[in-house]
N, C-alpha and C positions, 0 to 999 in steps of 0.2 A: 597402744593400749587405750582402753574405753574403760573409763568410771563415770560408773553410773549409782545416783544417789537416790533412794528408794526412802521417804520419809515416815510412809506411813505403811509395812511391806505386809502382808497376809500368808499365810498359810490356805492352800483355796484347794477344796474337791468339787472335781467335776463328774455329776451324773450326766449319762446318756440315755435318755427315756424315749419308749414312741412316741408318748402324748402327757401331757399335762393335765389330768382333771382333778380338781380342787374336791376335797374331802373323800378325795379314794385313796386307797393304795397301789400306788405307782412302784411297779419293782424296773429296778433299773437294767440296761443292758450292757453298761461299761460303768466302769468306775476309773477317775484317775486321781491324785494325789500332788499338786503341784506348789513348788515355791511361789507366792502371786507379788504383785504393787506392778506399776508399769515400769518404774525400773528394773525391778528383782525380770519382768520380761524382755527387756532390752539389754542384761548382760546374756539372759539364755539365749536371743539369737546372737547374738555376738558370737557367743564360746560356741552356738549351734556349727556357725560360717567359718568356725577354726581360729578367731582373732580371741586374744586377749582382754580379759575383762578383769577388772575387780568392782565387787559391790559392796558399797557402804550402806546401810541398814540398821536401825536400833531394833534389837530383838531381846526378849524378854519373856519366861514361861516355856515349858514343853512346847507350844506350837512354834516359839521360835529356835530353839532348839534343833527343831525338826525342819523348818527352814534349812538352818545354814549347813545339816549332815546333807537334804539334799543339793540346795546349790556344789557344795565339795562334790558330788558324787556327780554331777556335770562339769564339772572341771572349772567351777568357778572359784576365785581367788572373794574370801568377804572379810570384811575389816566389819566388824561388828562393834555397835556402840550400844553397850549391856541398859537396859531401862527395869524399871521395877515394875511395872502392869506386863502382861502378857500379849504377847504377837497374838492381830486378831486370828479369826477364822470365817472363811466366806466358803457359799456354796453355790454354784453355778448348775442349773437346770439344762440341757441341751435335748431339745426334742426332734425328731428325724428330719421334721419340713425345715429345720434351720430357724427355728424361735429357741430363745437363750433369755431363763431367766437366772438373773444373780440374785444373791442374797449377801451384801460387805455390813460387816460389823462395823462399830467404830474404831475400834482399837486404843490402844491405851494414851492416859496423857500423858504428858512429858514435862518433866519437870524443867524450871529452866538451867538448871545445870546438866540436864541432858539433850536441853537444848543446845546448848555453849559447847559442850562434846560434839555433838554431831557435827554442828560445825567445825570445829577443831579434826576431828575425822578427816573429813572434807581436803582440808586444808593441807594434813600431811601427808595424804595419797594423791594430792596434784601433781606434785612432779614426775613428768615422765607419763602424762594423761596427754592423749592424743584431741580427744576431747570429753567433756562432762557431761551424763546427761540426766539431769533432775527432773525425774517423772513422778507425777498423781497427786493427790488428792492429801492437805496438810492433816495429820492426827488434831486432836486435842491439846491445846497447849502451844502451839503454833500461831505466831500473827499471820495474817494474808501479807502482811511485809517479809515474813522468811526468807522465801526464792527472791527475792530483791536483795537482800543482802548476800546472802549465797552467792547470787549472779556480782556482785561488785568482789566479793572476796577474790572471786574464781577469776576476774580480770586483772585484779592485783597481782594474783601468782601469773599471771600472760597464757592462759589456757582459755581456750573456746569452749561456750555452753550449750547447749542446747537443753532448750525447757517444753516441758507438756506437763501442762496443767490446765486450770481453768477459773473463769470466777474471778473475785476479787485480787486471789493469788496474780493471777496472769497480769492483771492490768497494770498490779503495784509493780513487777522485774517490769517491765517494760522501760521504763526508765532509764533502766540499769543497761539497757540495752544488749538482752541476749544475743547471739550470735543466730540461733534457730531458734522460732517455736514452733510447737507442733499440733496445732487445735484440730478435731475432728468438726464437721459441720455443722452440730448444733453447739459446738463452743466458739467457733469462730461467729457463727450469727449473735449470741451472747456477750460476745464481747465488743461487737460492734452496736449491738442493741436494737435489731432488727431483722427483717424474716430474711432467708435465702431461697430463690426461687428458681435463679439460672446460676450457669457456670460464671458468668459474669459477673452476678451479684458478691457470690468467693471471690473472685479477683479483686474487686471494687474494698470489700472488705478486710482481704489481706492488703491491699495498701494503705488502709487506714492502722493498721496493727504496725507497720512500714515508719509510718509517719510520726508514733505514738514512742518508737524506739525499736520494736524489732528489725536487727539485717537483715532476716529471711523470714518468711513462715513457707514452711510445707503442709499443706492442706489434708486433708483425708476426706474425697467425699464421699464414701462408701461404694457403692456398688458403680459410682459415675467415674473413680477414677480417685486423681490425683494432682495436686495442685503446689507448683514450685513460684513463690514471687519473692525477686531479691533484688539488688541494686543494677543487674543488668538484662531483666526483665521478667518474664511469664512463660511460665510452662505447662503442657498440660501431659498427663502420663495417664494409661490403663492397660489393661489385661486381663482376658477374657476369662470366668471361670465358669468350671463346669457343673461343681455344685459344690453350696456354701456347708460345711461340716461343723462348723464351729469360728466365732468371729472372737473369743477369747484373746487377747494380746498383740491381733493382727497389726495395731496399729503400732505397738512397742516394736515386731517385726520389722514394720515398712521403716520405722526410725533407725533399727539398728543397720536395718540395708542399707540409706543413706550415709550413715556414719561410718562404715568400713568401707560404703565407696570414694568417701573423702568427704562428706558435707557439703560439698558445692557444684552447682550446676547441673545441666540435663542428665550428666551421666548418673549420677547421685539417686536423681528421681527417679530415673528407670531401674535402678535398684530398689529403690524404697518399695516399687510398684511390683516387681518380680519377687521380694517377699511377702510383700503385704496378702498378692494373690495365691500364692503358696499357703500361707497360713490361714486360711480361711478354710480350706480345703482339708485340714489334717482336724485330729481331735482333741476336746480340749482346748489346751492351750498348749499342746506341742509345738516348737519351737523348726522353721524349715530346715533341712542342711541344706546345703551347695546342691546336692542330688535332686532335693525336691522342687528347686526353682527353673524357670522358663524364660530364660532371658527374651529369647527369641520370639515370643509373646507378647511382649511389650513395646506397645507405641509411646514415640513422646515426642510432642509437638510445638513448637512457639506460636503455630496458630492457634491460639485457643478458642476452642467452639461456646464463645462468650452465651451466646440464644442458645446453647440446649438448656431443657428443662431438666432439674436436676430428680433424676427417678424418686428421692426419699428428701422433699422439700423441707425446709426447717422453718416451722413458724414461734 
């Protein structure tokens, strides 16, 4: 089983439009209506791939409401920690050439007695957690120290974490020494505090994230691939796609592939990389099955091609 903790969790509509022009009327050509936060998308590929999930989540108001009828309605297990502001609402833009505008609310504060809950949540659906994964961005009312403590509680109960987040959040668990973290390219240069130019420059950077506390980081460098560095070396993973549909949750995807192929090692990666490339391809933020993934597609290598230049550089 996979619990996954979603702090800050949305309710999120995605349009699909040919083009974006600012002061027109844009009619859209799909609409969808999805449970959002990057955890609330790392138990939907989970349950997508057939494993077991439960999702912790403080939900509050009609949008959260409507959260956890659709989570049930995917076959997700939620342990809901009730708050008194309401579950934001985000609205995501998707134009044909593959430009994605979002638009995330804040969502509500948290008091700290429901701070103290959530964590308490946490706590009593650990056991029998395969592993934990605490994804996105803190609400209101949250220290950047939270995921640090979270990450200490979660090793208390003897359960493996894996964290994606970013920012202040990320640097404070580090400490705490999660098991995985999961930066995409412009968080991982952010949090070492400098531009990323090559595939080496991520490598060089995930060892500093290495050094700082994290046992693993798995990388995401978009369209270059994928990037595994843990105590017994460097990996690199991709997978060719045909065309980008939507990049909505792909990376909560490539986490959850990791995490049901065990968390550890190349085989891990080439899972993460066989969802990740899946979901980029579908709409929205629809979640891959087993059907839509391309194992066979995926290279992964310990040679790492340190000198290429990375297609979408991070300054």
């Amino acid at each position: 089983m996979i619990l996954t903790v979603t702090p800050n969790p949305s309710l999120d509509r995605t349009y699909e439009v040919p083009s974006l022009d600012r002061g027109e009327v844009v009619r859209a050509t799909g609409e969808r209506v999805d449970p959002g936060g990057k955890g609330v998308n790392v138990s939907r590929a989970v349950a997508a791939a057939g494993r077991r999930t439960v999702a912790v989540l403080p939900l509050g108001g009609a949008p959260g409401a409507l959260v956890a009828d659709l989570l049930d309605a995917q076959g997700i297990e939620v342990a809901p920690v009730p708050v008194a502001g309401a579950t934001r609402s985000n609205i995501a833009l998707a134009e044909a050439d593959g430009v994605l505008t979002k638009i995330n609310a804040p969502g509500p504060e948290l008091t700290a007695a429901e701070r103290e809950l959530l964590l308490d949540t946490v706590r009593r659906q650990a056991p029998g957690a395969d592993w934990i994964a605490c994804c996105g961005s803190l609400p209101r009312g949250l220290a950047p120290s939270w995921y640090a403590e979270l990450v200490a509680r979660v090793h208390d109960a003897g359960v493996r974490i894996a964290l994606d987040t970013s920012g202040p959040a990320l640097l404070a668990a580090l400490r705490e020494r999660p098991d995985v973290v999961k930066p995409n390219a412009a968080e991982l240069a952010e949090a070492v505090g400098r531009p990323l130019t090559t595939v080496g420059d991520a490598v060089k950077a995930a060892g500093e994230l290495r050094e700082a506390g994290a046992r693993a980081v798995l990388a995401s460098l978009g369209a270059d691939g994928q990037l595994l560095v843990d105590e017994d070396g460097a990996w690199f993973g991709a997978a060719p796609v045909d065309a980008v549909r939507s990049n909505v949750g792909a990376g909560d995807s490539s986490l959850a592939g990791f995490l049901v192929a065990g968390g550890r090692g190349p085989g891990a990666l080439a899972s993460a990389v066989a969802h990740g490339a899946a979901a980029v391809q579908l709409p929205g933020s629809v979640m891959p099955t087993p059907g839509d993934l391309d194992p066979a597609a995926v290279t992964v290598t310990a040679e790492v091609p340190v000198d290429r230049v990375l297609r979408e550089p991070v300054s």
